[in-house]
N, C-alpha and C positions, 0 to 999 in steps of 0.2 A: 710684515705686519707692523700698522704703526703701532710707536709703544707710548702711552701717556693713559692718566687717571682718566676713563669714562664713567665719573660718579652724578654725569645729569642724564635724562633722556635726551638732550638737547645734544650732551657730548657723546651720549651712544649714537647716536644718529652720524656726526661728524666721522667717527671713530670708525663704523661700519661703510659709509662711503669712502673714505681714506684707503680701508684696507682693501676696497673693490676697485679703486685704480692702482693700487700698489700692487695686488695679485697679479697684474697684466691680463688677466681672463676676464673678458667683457660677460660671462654668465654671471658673473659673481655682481657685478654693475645695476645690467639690465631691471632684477626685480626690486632693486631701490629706486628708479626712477619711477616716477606717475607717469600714466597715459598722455597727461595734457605737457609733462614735460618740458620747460624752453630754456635753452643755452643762451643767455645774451651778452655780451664782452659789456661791462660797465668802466669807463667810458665807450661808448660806441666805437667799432674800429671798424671801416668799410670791409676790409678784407674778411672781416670774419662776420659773418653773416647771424641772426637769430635761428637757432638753430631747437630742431624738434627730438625727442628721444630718441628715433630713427635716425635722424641725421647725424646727430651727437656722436650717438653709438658708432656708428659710419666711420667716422673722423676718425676717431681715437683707434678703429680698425686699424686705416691706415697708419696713426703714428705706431700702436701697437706690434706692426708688422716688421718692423727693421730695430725694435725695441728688445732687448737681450734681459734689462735687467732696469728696475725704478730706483730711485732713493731719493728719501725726504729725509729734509734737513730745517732743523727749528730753529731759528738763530734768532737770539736777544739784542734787541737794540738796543744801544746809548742814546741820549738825547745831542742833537745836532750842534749844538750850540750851547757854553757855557754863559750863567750874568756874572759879571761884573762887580769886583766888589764894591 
């Protein structure tokens, strides 16, 4: 289960698809997706195609399959580059 404050509906939304690919059970997925559903890699990456709820679901079968065990990890970033005094 992820663990973080879901105090918007916006972060329960996040919050409840998180723990639907963390569970590794694609039942848990499936009825948070929409019908019209579509996967697109932003930027565009040839190999991975725009993909449909079906499809999607499909996919992550496969990764799902030889998958034992998820974990997510939040990490905080620094900023790149310090100025100058």
């Amino acid at each position: 289960m992820v663990d973080f404050d879901a105090n918007t509906p916006q972060l329960k939304a996040v919050k409840r698809l998180a723990d639907a690919y963390i569970s590794l059970d694609l039942n848990n997925l499936e009825p948070l997706l929409s019908k019209d559903y579509r996967y697109e890699a932003i930027p565009a990456i040839p190999e991975i195609p725009i993909q449909t709820k079906e499809s999607h679901i499909q996919a992550w079968k496969e990764v799902y399959s030889v998958v034992s065990k998820q974990e997510v990890r939040i990490r905080h970033w620094g900023t790149a580059f310090k100025l100058a005094d």
